[in-house]
N, CA and C atoms as an extended XYZ file, in Angstrom:
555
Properties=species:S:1:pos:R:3:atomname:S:1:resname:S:1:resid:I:1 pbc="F F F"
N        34.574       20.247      -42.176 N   UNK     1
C        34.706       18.864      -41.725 CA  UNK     1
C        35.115       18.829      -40.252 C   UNK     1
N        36.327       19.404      -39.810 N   UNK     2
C        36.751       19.964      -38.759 CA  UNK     2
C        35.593       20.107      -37.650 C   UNK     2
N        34.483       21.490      -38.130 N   UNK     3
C        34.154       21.597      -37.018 CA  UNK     3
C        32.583       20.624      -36.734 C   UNK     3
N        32.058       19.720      -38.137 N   UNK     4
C        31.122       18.484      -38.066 CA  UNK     4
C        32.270       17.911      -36.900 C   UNK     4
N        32.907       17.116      -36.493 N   UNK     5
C        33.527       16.285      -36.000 CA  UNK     5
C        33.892       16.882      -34.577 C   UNK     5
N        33.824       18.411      -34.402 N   UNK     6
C        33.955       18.807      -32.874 CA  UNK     6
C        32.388       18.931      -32.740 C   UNK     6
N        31.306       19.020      -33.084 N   UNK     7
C        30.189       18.676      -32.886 CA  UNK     7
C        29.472       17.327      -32.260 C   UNK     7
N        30.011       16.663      -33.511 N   UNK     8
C        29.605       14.833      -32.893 CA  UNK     8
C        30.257       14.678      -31.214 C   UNK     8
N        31.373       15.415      -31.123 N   UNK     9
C        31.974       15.033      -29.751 CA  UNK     9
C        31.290       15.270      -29.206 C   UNK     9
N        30.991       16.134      -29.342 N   UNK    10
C        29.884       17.546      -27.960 CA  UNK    10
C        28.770       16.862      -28.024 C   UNK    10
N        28.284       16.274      -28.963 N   UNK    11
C        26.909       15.695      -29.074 CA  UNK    11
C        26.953       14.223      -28.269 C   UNK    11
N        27.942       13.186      -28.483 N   UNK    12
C        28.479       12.412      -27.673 CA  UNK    12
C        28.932       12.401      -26.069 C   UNK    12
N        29.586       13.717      -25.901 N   UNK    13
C        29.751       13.934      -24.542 CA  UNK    13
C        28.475       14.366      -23.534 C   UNK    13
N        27.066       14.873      -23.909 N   UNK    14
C        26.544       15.343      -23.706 CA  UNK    14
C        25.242       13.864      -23.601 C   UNK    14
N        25.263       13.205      -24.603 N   UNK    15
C        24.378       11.948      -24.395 CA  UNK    15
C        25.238       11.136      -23.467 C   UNK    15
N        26.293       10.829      -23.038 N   UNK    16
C        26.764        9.830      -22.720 CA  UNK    16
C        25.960        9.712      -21.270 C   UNK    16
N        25.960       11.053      -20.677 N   UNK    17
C        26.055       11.025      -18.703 CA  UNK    17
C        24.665       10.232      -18.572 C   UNK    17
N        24.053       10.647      -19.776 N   UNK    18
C        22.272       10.356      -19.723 CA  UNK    18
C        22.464        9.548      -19.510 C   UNK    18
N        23.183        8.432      -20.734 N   UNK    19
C        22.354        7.226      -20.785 CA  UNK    19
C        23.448        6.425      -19.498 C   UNK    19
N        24.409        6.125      -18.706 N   UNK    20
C        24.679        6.217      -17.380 CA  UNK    20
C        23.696        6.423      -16.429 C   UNK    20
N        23.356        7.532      -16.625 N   UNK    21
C        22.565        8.097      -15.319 CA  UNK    21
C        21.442        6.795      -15.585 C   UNK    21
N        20.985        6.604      -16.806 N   UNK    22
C        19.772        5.723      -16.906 CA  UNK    22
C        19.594        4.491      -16.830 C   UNK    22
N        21.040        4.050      -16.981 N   UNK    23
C        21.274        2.296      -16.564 CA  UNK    23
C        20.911        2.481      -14.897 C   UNK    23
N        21.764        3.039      -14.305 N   UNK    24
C        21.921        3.360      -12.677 CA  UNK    24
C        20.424        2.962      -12.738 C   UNK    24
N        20.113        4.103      -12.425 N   UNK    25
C        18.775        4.051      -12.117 CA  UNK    25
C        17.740        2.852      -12.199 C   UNK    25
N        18.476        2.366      -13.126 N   UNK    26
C        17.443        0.940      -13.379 CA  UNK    26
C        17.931       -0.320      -12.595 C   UNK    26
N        19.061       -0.241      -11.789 N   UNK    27
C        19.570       -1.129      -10.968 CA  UNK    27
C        18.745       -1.466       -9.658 C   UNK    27
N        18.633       -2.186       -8.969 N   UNK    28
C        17.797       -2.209       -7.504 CA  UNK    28
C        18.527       -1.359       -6.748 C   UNK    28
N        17.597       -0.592       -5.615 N   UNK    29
C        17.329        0.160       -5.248 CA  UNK    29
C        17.838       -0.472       -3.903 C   UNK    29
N        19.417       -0.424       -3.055 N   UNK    30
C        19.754       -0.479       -1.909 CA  UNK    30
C        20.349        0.316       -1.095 C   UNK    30
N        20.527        0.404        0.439 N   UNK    31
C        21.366        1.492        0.737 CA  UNK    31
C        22.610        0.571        0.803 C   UNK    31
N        23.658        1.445        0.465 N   UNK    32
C        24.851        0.733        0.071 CA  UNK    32
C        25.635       -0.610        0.220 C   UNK    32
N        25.397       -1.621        0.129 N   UNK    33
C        25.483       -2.646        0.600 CA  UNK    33
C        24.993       -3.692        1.694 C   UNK    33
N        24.012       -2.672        2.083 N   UNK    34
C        24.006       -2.981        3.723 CA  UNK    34
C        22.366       -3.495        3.640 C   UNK    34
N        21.645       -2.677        3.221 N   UNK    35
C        20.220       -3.022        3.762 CA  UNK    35
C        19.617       -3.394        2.374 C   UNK    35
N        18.470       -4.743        2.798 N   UNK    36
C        17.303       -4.779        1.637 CA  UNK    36
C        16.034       -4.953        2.482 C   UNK    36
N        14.553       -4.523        1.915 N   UNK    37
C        13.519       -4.903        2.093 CA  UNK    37
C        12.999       -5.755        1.392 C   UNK    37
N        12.546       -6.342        1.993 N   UNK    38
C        11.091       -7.596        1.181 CA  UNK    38
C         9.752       -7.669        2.140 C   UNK    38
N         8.696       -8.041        1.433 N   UNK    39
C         7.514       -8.224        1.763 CA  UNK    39
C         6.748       -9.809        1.822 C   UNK    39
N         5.695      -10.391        3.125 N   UNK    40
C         6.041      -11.408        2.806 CA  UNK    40
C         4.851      -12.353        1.895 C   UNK    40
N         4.229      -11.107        1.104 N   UNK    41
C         3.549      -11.810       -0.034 CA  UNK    41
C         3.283      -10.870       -1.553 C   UNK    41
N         3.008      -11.621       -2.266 N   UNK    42
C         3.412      -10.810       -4.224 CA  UNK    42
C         1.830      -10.217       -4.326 C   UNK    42
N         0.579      -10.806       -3.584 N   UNK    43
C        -0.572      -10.309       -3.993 CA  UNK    43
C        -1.470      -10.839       -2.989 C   UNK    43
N        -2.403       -9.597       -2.931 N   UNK    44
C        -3.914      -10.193       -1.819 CA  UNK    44
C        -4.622      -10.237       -2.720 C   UNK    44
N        -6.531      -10.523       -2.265 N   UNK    45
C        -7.474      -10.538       -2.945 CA  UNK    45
C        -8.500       -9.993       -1.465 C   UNK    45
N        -8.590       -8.942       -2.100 N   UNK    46
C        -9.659       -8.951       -0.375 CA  UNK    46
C       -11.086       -8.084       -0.947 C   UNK    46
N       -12.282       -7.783       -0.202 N   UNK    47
C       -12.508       -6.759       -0.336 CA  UNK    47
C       -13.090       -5.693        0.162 C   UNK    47
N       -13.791       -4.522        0.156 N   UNK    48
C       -13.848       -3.304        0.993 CA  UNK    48
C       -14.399       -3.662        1.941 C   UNK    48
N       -13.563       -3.199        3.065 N   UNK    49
C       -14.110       -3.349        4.790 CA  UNK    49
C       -12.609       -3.743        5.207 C   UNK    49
N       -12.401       -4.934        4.781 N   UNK    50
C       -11.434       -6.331        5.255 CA  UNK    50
C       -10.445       -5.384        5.976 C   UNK    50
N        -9.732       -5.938        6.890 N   UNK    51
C        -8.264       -5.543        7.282 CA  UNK    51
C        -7.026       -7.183        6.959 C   UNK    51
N        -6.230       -6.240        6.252 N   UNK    52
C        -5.003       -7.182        5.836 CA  UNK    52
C        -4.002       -6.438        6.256 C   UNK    52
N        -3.191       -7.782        6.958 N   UNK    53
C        -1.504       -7.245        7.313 CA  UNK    53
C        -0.602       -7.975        6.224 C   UNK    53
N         0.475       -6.942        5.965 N   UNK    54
C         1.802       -6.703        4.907 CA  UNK    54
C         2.890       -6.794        6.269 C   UNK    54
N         3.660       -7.950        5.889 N   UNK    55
C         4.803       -7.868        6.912 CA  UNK    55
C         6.129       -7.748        5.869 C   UNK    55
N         7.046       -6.583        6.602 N   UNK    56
C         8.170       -6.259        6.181 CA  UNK    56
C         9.343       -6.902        6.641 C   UNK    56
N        10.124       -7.308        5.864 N   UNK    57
C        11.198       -7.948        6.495 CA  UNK    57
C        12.777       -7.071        5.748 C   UNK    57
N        13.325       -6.526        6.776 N   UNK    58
C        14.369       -5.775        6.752 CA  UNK    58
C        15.793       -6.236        7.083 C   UNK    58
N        16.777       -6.889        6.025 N   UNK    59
C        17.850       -7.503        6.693 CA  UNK    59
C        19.035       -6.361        6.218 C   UNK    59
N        19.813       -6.750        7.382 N   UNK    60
C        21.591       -6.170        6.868 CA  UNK    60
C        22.050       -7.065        6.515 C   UNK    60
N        22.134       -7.280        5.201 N   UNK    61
C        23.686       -7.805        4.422 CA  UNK    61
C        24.811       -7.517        4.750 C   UNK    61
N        25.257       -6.311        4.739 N   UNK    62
C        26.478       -5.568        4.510 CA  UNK    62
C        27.252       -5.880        5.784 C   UNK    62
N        28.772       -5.443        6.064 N   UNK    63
C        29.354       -6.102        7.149 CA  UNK    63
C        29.683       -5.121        8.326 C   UNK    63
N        28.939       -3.929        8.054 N   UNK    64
C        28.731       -2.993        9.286 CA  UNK    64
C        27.708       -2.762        9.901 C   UNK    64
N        27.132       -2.462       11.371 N   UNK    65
C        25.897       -2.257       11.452 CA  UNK    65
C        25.518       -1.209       10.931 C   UNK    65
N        24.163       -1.466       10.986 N   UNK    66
C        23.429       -0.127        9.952 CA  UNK    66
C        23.005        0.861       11.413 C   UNK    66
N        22.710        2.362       10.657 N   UNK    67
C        22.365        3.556       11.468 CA  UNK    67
C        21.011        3.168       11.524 C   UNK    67
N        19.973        3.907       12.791 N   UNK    68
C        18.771        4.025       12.645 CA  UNK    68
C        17.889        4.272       11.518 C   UNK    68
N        16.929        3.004       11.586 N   UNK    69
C        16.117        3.414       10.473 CA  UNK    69
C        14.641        3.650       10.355 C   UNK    69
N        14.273        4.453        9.688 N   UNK    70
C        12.610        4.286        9.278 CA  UNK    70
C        11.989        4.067        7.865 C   UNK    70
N        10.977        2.998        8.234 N   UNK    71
C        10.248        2.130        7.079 CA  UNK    71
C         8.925        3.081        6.742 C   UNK    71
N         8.205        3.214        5.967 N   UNK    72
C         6.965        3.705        5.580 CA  UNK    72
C         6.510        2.421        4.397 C   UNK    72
N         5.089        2.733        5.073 N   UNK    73
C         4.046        1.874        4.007 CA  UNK    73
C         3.759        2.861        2.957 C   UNK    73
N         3.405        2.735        1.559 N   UNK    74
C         2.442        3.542        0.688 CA  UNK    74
C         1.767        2.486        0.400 C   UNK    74
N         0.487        2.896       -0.652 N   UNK    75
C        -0.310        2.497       -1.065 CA  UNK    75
C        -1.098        3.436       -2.417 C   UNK    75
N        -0.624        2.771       -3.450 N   UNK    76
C        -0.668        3.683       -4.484 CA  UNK    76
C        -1.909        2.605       -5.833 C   UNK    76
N        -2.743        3.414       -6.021 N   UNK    77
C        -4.027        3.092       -7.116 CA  UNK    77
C        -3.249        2.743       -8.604 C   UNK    77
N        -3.557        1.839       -9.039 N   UNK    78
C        -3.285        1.370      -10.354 CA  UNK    78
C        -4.482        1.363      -11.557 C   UNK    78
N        -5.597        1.911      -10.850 N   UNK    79
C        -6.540        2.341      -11.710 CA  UNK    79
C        -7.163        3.690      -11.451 C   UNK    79
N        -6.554        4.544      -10.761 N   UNK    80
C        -7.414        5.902      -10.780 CA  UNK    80
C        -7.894        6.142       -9.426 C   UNK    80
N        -7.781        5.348       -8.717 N   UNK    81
C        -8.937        5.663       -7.662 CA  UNK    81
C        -8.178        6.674       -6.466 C   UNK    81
N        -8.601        7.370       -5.821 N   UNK    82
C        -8.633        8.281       -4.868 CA  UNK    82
C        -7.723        7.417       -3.540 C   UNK    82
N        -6.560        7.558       -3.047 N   UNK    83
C        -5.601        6.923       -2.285 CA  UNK    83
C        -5.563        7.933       -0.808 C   UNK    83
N        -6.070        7.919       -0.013 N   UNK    84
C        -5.374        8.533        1.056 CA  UNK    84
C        -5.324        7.298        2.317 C   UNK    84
N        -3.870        7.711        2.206 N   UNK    85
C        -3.116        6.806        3.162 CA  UNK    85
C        -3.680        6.602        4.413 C   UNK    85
N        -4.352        8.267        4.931 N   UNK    86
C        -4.629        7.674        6.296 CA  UNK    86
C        -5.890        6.928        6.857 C   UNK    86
N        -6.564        6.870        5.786 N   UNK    87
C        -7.529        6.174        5.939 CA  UNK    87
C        -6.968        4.554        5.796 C   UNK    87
N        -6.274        4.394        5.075 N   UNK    88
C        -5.871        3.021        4.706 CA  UNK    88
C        -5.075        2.114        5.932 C   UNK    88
N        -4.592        3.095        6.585 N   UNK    89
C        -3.496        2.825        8.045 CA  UNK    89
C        -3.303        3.556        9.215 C   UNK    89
N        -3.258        3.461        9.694 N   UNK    90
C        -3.311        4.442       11.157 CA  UNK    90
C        -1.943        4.983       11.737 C   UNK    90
N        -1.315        3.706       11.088 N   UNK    91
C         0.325        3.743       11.859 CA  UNK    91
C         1.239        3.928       10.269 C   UNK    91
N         1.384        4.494        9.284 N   UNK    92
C         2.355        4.441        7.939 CA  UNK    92
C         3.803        4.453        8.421 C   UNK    92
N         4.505        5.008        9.218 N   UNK    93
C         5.689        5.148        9.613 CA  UNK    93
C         6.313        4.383       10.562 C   UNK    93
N         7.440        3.197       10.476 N   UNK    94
C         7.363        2.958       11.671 CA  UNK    94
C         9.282        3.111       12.020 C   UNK    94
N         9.967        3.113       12.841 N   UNK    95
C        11.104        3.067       13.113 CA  UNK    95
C        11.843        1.897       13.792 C   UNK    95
N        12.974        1.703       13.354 N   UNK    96
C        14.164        0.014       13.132 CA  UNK    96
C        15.107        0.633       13.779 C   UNK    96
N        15.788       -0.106       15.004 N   UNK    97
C        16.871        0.344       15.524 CA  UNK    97
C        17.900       -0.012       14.706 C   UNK    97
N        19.030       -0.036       15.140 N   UNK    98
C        20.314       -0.277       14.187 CA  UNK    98
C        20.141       -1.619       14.020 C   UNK    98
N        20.599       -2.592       12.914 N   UNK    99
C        20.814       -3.346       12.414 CA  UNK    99
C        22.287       -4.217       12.645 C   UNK    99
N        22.762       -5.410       13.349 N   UNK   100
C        23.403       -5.171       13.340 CA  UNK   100
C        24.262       -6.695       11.510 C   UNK   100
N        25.403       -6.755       11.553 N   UNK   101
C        25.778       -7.363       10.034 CA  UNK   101
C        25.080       -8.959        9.774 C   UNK   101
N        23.886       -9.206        9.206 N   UNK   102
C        23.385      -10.345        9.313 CA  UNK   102
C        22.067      -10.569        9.702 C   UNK   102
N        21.997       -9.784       10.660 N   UNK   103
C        20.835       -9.279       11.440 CA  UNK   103
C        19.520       -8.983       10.304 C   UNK   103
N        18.139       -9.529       10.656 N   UNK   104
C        16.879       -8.780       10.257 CA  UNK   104
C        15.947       -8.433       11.249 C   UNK   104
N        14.698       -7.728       10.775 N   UNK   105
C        13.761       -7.067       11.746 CA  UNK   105
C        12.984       -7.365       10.934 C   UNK   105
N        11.495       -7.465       11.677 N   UNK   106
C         9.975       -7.767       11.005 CA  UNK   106
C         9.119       -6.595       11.281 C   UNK   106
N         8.604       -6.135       10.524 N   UNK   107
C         7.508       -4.779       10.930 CA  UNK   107
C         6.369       -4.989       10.178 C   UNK   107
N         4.946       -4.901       10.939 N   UNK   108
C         3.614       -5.172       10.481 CA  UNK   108
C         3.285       -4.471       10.369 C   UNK   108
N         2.399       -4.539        8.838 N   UNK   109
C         1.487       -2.985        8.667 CA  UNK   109
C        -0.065       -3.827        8.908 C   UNK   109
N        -0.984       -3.035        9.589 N   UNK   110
C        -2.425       -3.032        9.234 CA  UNK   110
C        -2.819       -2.350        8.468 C   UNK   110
N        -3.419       -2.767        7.310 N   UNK   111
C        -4.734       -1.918        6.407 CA  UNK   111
C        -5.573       -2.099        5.903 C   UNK   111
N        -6.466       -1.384        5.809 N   UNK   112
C        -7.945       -1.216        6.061 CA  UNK   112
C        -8.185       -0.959        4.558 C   UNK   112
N        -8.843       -1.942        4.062 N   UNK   113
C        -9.276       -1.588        2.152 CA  UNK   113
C       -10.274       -1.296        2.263 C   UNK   113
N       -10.520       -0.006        2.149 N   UNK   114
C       -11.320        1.295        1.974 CA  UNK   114
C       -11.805        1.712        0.457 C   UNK   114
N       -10.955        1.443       -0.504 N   UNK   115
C       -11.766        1.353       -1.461 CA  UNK   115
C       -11.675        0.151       -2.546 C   UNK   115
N       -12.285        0.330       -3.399 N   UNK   116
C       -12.651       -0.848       -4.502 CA  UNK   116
C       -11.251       -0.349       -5.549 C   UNK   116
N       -10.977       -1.843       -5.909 N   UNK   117
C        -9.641       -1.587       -7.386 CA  UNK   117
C        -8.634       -1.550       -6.937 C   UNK   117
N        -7.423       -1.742       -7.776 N   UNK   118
C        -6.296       -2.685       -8.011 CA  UNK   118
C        -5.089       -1.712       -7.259 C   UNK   118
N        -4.618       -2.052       -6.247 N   UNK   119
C        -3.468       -1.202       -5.783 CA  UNK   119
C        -2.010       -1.785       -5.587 C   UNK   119
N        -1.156       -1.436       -5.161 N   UNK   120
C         0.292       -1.749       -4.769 CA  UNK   120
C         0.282       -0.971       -3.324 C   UNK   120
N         0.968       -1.905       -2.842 N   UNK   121
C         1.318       -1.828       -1.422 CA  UNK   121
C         2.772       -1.778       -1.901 C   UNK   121
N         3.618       -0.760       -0.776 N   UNK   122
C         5.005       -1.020       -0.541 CA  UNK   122
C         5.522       -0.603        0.464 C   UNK   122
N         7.047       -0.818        0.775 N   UNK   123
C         7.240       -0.338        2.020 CA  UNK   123
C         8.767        0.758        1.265 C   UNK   123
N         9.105        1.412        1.922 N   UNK   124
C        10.217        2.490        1.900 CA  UNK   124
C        11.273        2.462        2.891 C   UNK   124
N        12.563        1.966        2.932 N   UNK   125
C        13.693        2.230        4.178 CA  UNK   125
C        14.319        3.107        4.602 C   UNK   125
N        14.505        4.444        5.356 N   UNK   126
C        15.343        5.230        4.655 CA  UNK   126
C        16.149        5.089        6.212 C   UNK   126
N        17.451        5.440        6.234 N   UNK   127
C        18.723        5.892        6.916 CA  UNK   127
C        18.301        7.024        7.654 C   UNK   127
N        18.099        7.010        9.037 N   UNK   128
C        17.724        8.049        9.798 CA  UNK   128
C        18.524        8.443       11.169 C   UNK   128
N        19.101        8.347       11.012 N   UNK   129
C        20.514        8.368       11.955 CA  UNK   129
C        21.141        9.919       11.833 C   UNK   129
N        22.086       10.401       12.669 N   UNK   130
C        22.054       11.344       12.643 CA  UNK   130
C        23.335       11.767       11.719 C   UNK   130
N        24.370       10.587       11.330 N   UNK   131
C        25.411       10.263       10.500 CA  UNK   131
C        24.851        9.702        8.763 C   UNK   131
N        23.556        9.460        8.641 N   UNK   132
C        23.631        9.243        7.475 CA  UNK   132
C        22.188        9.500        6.449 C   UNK   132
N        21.361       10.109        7.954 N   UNK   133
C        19.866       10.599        6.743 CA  UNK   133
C        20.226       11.836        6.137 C   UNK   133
N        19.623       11.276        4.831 N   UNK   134
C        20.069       12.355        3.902 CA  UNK   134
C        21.165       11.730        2.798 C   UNK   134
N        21.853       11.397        3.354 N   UNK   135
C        23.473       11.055        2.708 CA  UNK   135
C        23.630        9.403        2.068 C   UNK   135
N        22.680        8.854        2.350 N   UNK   136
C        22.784        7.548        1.671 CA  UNK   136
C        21.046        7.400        0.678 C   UNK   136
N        20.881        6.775        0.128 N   UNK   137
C        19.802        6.330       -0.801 CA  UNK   137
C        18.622        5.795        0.254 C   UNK   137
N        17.554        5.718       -0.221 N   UNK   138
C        16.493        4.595       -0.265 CA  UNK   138
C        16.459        3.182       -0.387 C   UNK   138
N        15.769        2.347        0.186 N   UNK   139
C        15.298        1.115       -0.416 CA  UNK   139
C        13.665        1.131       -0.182 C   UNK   139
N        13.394       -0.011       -1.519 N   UNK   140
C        12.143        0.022       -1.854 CA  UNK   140
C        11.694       -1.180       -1.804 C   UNK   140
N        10.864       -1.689       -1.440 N   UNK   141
C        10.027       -3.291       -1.672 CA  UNK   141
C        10.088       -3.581       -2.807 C   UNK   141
N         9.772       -4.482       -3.427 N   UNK   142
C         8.700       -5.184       -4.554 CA  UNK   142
C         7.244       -4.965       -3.892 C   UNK   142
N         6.692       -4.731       -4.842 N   UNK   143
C         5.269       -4.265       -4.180 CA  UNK   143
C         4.077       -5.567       -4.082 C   UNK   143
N         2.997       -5.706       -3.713 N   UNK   144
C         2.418       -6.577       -3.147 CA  UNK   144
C         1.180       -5.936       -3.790 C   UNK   144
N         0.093       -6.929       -5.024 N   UNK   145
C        -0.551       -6.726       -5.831 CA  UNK   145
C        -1.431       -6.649       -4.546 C   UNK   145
N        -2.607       -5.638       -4.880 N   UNK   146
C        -3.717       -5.900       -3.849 CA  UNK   146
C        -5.042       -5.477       -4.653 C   UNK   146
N        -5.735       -6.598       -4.684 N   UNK   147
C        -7.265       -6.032       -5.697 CA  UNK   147
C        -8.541       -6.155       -4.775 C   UNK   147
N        -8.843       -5.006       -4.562 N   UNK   148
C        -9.954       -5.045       -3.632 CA  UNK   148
C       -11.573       -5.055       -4.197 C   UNK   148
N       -12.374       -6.104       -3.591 N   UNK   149
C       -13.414       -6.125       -4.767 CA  UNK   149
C       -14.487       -5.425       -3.440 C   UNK   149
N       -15.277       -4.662       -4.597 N   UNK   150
C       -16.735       -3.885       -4.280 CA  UNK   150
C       -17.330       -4.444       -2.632 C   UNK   150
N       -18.327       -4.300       -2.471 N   UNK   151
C       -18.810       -4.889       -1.384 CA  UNK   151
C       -20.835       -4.089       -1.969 C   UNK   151
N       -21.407       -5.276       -1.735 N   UNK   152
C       -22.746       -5.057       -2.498 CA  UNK   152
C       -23.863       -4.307       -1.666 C   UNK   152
N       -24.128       -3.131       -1.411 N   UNK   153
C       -25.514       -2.548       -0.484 CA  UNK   153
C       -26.286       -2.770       -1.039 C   UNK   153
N       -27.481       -2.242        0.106 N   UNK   154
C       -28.729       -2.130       -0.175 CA  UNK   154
C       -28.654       -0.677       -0.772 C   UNK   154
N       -29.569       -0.368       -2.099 N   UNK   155
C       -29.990        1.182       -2.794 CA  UNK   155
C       -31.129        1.459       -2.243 C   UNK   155
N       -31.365        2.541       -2.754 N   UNK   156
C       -32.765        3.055       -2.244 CA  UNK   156
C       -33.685        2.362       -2.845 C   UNK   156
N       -33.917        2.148       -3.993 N   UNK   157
C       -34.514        1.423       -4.941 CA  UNK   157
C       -34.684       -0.175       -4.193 C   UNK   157
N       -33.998       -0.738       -3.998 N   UNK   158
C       -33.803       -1.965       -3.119 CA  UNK   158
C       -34.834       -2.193       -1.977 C   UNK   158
N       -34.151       -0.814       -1.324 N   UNK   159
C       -34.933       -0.660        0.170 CA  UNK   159
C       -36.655       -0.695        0.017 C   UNK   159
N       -37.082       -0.120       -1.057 N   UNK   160
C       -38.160        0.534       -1.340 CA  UNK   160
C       -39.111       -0.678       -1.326 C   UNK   160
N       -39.057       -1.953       -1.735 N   UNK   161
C       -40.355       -3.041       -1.259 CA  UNK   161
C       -40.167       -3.232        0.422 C   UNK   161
N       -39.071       -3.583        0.937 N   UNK   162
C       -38.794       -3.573        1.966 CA  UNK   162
C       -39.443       -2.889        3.484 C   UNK   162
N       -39.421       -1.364        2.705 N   UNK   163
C       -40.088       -0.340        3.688 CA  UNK   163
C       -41.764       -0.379        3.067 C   UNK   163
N       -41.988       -0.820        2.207 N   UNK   164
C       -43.432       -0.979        2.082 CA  UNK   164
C       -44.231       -2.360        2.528 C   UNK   164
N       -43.043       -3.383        2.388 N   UNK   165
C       -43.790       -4.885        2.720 CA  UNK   165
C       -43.936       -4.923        4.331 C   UNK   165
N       -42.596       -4.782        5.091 N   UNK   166
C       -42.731       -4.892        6.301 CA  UNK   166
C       -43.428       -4.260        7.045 C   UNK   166
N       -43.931       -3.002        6.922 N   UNK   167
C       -45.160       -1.879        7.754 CA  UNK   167
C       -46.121       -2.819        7.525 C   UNK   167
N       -46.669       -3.462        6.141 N   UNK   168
C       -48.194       -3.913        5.570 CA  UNK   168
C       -48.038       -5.125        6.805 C   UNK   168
N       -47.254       -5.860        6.952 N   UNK   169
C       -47.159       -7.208        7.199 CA  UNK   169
C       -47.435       -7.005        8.352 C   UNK   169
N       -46.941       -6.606        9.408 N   UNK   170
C       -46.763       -6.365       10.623 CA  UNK   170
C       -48.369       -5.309       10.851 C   UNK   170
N       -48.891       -5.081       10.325 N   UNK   171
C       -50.180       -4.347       10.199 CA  UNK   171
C       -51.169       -5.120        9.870 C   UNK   171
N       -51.318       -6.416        8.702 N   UNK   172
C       -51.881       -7.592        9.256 CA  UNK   172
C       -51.845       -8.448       10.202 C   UNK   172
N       -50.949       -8.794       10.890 N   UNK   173
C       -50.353       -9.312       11.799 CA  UNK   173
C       -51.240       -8.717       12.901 C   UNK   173
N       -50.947       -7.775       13.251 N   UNK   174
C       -51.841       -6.796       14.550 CA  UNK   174
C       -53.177       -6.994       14.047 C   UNK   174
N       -53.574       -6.390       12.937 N   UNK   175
C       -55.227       -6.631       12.908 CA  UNK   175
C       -56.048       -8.327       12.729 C   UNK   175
N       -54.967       -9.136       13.126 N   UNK   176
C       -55.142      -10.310       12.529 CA  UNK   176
C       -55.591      -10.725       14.369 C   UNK   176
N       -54.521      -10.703       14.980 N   UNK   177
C       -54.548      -10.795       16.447 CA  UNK   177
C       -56.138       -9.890       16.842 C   UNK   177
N       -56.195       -8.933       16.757 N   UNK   178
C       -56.760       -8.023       17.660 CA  UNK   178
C       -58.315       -8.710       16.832 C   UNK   178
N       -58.596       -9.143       15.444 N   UNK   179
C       -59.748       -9.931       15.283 CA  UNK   179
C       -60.209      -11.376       16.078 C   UNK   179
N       -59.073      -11.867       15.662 N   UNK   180
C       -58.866      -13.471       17.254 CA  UNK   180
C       -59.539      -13.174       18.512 C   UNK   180
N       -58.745      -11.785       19.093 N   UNK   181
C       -59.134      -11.299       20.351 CA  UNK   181
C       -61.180      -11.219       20.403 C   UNK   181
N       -61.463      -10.098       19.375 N   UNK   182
C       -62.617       -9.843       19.715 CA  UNK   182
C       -63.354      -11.714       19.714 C   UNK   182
N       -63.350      -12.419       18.381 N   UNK   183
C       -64.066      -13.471       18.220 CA  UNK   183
C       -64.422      -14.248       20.162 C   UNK   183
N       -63.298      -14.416       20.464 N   UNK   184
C       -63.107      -14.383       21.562 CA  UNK   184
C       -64.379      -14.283       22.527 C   UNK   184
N       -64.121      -12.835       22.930 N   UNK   185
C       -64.569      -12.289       23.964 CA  UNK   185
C       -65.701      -11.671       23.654 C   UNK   185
């Protein structure tokens, strides 16, 4: 009985940190009092080619100024599709001087929807100072729905009356003239 009951402890002491660690984690995502990001829209609709700007807005809450910071854009596929950033943006990184208590900053991203299907845009804050990168947390946006629709070409198949009508046409056209001419003369 004894040692059932030093078991349950151990078994108890051993779940507890988890499920802690797992509330945390589920809390929003700030650096310590001080900084939040937001974005200043929930969803685009665009589609491949378009360029759309995501503006970041970075305030200090907290009642100290904040250390140097840098923001990053991602851009992450919600259906599968093939994501590289640098095609999507030219500039992903950008850097926020100190902040000071109250204070916000605005930072624009350009990007270029490059492919078709449903993505999230976000931005990233991190503490880059020489007193606190590393040593304090992240902040994260709410992300910004972005569904990019197809854009319709011409196929080969398509092309194919195209490259046969216009030679014919333009070939009556000339022999049409150059008969005028002779009647003519």
């Amino acid at each position: 009985m004894r040692s059932m009951l030093v078991l349950t402890g151990l078994l108890v002491a051993a779940i507890a940190p988890v499920g802690l660690a797992g509330s945390a984690a589920a809390a929003p995502s700030r650096l310590p009092g001080t900084v939040e990001v937001t974005l200043d829209q929930s969803q685009i609709e665009t589609v491949v080619g378009q360029v759309l700007t995501v503006e970041s807005r970075i305030v200090n809450s907290g009642q100290a100024p904040t250390d140097r910071l840098v923001a990053h854009v991602n851009v992450v596929s919600l259906n599968g599709v093939y994501v590289d950033l640098e095609d999507w943006s030219a500039e992903v990184t950008q850097a926020a001087s100190p902040l000071a208590p109250g204070n916000s900053r605005t930072l624009s991203w350009k990007l270029h929807a490059v492919n078709a299907g449903s993505f999230d845009v976000y931005v990233v804050v991190l503490p880059a100072g020489s007193a606190s990168a590393g040593a304090t947390p992240l902040v994260v946006s709410p992300p910004v729905h972005v569904t990019v629709a197809g854009r319709r070409t011409l196929t080969a198949a398509g092309s194919l009356p195209v490259a046969i009508i216009m030679p014919t046409l333009l070939g009556l056209l000339a022999a049409t003239g150059r008969y005028r001419l002779r009647r003519r003369g």
